[in-house]
N, C-alpha and C positions, 0 to 999 in steps of 0.2 A: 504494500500500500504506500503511495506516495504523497505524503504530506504539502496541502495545496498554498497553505500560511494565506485565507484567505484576506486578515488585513494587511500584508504585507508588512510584518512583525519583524523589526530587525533590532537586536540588541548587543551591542558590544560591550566589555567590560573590564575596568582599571582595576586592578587588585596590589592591592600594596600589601605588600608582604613584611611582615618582622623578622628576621634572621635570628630569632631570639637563641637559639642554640649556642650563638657566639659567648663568650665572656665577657668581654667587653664592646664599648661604643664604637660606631665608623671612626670618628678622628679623635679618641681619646681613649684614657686607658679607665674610663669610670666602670664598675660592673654593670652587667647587665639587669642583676639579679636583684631588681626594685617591687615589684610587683605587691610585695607583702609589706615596703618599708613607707616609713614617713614620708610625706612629699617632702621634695626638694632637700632629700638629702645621697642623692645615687647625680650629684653634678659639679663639677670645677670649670676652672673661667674658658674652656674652648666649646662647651655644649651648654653654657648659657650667654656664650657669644662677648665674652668681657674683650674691651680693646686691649691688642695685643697678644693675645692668644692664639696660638698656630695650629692648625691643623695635621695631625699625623696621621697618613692612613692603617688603616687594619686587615694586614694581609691576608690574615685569614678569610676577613669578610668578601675580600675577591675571589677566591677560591671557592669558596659557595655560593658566590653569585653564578661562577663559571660552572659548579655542578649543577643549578638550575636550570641554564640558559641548555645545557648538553641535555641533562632531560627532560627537557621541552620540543628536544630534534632542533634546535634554533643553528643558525647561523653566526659563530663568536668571530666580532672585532678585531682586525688586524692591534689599532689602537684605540684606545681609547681617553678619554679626558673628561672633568668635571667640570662645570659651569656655576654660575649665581644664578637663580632664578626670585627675580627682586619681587619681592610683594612684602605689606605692610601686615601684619596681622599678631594679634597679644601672646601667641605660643609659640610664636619664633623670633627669639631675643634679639636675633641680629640683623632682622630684617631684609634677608633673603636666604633661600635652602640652598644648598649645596647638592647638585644634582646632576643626571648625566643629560644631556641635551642632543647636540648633533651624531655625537657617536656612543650611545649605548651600547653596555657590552656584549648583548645578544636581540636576532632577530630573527625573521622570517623561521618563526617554527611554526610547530601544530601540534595538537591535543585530540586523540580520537576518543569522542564518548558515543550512550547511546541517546540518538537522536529521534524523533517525534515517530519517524518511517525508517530506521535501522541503525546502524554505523554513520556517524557524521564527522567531517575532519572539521575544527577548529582552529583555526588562524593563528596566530601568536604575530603578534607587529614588532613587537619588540618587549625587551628585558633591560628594565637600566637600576643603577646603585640611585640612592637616596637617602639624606637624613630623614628619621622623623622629627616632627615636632614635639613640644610639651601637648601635654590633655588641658583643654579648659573645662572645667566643671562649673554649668551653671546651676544658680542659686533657685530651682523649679523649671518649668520648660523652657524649650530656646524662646519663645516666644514671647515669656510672659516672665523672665528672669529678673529678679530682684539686683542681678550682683553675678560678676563668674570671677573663680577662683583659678589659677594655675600650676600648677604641678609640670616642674619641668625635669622629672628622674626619667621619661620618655624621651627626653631630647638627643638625637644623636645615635640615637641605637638605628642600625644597620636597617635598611628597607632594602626592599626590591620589587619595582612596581612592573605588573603582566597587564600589555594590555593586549587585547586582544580584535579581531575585526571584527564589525557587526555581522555575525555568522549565525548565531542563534535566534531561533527563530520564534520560543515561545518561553515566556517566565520557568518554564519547565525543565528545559535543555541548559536555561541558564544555569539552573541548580546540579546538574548533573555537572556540566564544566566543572563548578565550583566545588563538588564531591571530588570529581578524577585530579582535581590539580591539588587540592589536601593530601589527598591520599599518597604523588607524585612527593609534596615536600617533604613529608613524614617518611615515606623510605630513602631521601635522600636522607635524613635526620640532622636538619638542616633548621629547623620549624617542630615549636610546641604549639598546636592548634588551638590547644585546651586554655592557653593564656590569656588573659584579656588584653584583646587590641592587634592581636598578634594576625589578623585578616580580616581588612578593612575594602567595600569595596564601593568603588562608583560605576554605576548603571547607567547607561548608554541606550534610549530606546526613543525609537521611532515607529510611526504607522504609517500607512498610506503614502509612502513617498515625502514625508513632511520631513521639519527639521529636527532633530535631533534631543531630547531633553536629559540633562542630565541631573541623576538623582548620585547626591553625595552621601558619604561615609555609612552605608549599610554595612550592620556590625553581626551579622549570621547569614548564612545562605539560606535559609529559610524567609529571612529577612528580605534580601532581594529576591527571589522569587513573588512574597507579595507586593512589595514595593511596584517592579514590574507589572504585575498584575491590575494596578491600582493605575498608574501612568499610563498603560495600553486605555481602558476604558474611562481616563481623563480625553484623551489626544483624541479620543474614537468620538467621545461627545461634541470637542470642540471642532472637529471635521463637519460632522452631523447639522452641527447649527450654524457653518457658513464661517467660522471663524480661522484664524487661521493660526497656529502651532510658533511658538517663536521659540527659537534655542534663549535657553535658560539653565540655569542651576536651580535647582531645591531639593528640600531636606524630608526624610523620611521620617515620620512620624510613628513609628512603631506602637506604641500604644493605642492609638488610633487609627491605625492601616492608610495614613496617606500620605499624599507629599504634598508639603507648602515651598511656596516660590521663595527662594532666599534672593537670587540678584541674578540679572544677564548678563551669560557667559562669557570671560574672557575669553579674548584672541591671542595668539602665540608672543606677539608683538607687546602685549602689556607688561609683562612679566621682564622684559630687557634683560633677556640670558646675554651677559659675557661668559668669559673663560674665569675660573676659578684663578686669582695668580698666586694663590699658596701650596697649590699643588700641580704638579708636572702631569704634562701628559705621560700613559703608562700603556708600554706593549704588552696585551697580555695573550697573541696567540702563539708564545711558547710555553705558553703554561697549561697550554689545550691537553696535550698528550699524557701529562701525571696528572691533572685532574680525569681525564678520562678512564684511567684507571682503578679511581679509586670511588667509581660509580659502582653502589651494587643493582642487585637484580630489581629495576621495575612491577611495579605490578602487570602491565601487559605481559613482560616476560613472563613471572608469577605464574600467569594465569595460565599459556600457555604451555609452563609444565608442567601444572598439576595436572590440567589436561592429558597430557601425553602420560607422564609419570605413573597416576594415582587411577587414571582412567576415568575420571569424575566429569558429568558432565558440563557443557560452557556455564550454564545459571548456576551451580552452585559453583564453580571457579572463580567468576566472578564475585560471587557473595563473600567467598572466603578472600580473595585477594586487594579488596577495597579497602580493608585497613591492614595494616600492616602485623598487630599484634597479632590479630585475628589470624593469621596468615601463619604465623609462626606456629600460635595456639594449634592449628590443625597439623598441620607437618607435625608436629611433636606425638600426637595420636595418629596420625594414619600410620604413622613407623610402628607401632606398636598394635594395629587391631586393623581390622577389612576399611580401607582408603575408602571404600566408598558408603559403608553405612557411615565412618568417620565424619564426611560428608554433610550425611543429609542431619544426623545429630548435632555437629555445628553450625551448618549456615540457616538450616531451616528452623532448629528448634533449641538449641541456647542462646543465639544470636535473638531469635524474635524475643525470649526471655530477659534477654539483657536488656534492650534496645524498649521494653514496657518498661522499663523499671530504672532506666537509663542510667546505667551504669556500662563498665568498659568489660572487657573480657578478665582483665585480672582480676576481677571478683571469683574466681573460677575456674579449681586446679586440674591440669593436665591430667593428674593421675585420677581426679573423682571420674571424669569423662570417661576414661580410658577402663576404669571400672565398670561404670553403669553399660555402658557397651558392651563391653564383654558378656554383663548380667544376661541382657537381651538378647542377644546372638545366641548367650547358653542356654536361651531359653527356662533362665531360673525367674526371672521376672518379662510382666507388660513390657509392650511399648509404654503402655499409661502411667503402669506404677514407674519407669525409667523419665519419665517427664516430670512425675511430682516427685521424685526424689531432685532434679534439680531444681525444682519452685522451692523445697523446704530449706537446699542448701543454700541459696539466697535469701530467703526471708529471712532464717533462723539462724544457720549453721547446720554442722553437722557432718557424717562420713557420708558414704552410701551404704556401708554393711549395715551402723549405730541404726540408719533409716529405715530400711530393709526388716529390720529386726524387732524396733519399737513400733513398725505399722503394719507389720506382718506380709510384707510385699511378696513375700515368695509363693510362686505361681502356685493354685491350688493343682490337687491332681485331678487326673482324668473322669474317677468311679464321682469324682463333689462336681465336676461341671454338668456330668450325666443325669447326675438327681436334680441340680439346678435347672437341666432342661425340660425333667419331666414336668415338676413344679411348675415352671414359666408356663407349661401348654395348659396344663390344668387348670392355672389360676385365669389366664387371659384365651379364652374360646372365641371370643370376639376379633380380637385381633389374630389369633388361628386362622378363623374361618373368612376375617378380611384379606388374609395372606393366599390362601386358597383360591378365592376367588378373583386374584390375579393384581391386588394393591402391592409390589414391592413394598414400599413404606413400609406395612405392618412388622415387613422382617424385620428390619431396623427396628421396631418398639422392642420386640422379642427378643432382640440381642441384647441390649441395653437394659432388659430386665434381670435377664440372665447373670451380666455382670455386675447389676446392682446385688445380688444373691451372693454373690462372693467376691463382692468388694472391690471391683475392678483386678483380682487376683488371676480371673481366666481371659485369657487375648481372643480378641475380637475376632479375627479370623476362626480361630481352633472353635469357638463361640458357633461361629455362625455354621460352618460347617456340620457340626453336630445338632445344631437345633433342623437343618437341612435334611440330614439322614432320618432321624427322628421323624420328622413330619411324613416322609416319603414311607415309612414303614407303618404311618394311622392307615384304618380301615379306610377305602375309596365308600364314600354317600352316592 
């Protein structure tokens, strides 16, 4: 099926990244590691911009820009150089960012995720280094603020801003990009997701051939998705009533799902990029070849070798390879028990367990897994009772034997399911003789009686087949 995009939905999007894995700042040696501290004490006089202060670059921080830009399939810069990019604003002391401009250090890549109608390649325009700013924290909403405060232990820390071409075609795809390039920074380990502020993004969308609107600093991808969503059926009204779309900047309202107009858009030319004169321009594509080594395995690779490897199919390979612990969490079980029930026990059913309760995978030891599988394969317990033993090791705690044992999980025998089916027929004639009379359904009530009779201890299948034989062997009316 080919996705027709009938309002001609085009969205592209700026992602500024925190390189937060670094130790320290782009041009200073202040720690990274502010998150938890008092404000404005994670800064000295070159990241709150004091005259005189010189900037030192942070080799490291190139080297991980350079592993981005390589796992993104980009194109890395012969040379490259930083610029000023002048603008006035309270959370950049000095009065202009320190950024890369004409020669960013990576570009023309792509991003394949899944799209609306299958496989879509995603653009990548470019990859460049960047300071961030401080946080301003207003005193109640942007709109209606008494007072904003600043906190500048964010100043300085390592950015790296992706943007990408208007390629996405619906608030939907935009959210999968924004899944597949987490997922991409995080095996690079490059990027803590889980940080705040650590992926910030500006949304890019247009309708009907109009201009362009852009919505700033959305702080979750779930976030921009409605954002998106919100801005498509703004643009689509103001089409509607003859009016006409004018590029703008505004602010996403997350508590309220919309976006208010903050100011119209600068042009390239406001901002009066010169050359940075505190720092040299820097060759970095000999530094292509030992960074490219010291890429590990992708999740695309990932995926395709559990594929090949474990023999599992593309949906659950995918499920399992989209985060990276997750990734590891199975590989550590499928070495150990059948790769493919491995499988469908973690992508489909402690991942959905996780993911209600929204916690990560390390809530949840390799070896309990590795156990309750086994249980199920040996046929000593359910599928069912193998599910609520991992619901109680989450709620509660616990082993899987301790659980096993205090809820009496082990499977009953054959001679208790046989009296539970005689029972089940005797007590429900009605539903017998709705099942007879050619309702499937009924059988379903019958099985589900049956296992209420012994506690969800007898498996469904073994269940139903026996209630089957059973029936086949009543007198024909």
């Amino acid at each position: 099926m080919v996705y027709e995009n009938p309002d001609g939905v085009k969205i592209g999007l700026e992602i500024h990244v925190q390189l937060n894995k670094l130790n320290t700042k782009l041009f200073c040696g202040c720690s990274t590691d502010y998150h938890n501290a008092e404000p404005n004490t994670h800064v000295c006089p070159v990241c709150l911009g004091l005259p005189g202060s010189l900037p030192v670059l942070n080799r490291k921080a190139v080297e991980f820009a350079l592993k981005v830009g390589l796992a993104l399939n980009c194109d890395i810069v012969e040379q490259t150089q930083f610029h000023r990019k002048n603008y006035y604003y309270p959370d950049l002391p000095k009065g202009f960012q320190t950024t890369q401009y004409d020669f960013p250090i990576a570009g023309h890549g792509k991003v394949i995720i899944d799209g609306e109608d299958g496989e879509r390649i995603i653009r990548i325009t470019r990859a460049h280094m960047e300071e961030d700013p401080g946080k301003l924290m207003h005193m109640g909403s942007i709109e209606k603020s008494k007072g904003t405060l600043i906190n500048y232990n964010r100043s300085g820390m390592t950015l790296i801003e992706i943007v990408t071409e208007p390629d996405m075609r619906s608030p939907k795809e935009a959210r999968r990009f924004l899944d597949k390039l987490r997922s991409i920074l995080e095996y690079l380990d490059v990027f803590n997701g889980d940080l705040e502020g650590a992926m910030r993004v500006d949304a890019n969308v247009s309708v009907m051939g109009g201009d362009r609107v852009e919505v700033k600093n959305i702080s979750s991808h779930k976030g921009v998705e409605k954002a998106a969503l919100y801005e498509i059926m703004r643009q689509k009204n103001f089409i509607r009533r003859g009016d006409k779309v004018v590029m703008e900047t505004r602010h996403f309202d997350e508590a309220r799902g919309v976006t208010l107009s903050m100011r119209t858009k600068e042009e390239e030319h406001d901002y009066r990029y010169f050359p940075e004169p505190d720092l040299v321009p820097m060759r970095v594509a000999d530094w292509v070849p030992g960074v490219q080594k010291t890429l590990p395995e992708l999740p695309d690779a990932k995926r395709d070798r559990f594929m090949r490897e474990y023999r599992i199919a593309d949906m659950h390979a995918k499920a399992l390879t989209s985060d990276i612990k997750v990734a590891d969490f199975y590989e550590h079980v499928a070495l150990r028990v059948c790769p493919g029930a491995a499988a469908v026990w973690v992508a489909d059913i402690l991942k959905g367990e996780l993911n209600y309760r929204d916690i990560g995978v390390h809530a949840f030891k390799v070896e309990d897994m590795i156990e309750i599988i086994e249980l199920v394969i040996g046929n000593k317990i359910t599928e069912r009772s193998g599910v609520e033993i991992i619901r109680t090791i989450l709620d509660n705690g616990g082993t899987p034997t301790t659980i096993v044992k205090e809820k009496g999980l082990i499977k009953v025998e054959e001679d208790i399911i046989i009296k539970a089916v005689t029972e089940t027929l005797e007590e429900n004639p009605e539903a017998l003789q709705d099942y007879l009379d050619g309702k499937e359904k009924s059988l379903n009530f019958l099985v589900g009686q049956v296992m209420k009779k012994t506690a969800g201890r007898s498996d469904a299948k073994t269940t139903r087949k026996m209630l089957l034989e059973r029936i086949n062997k009543l007198p024909q009316k």
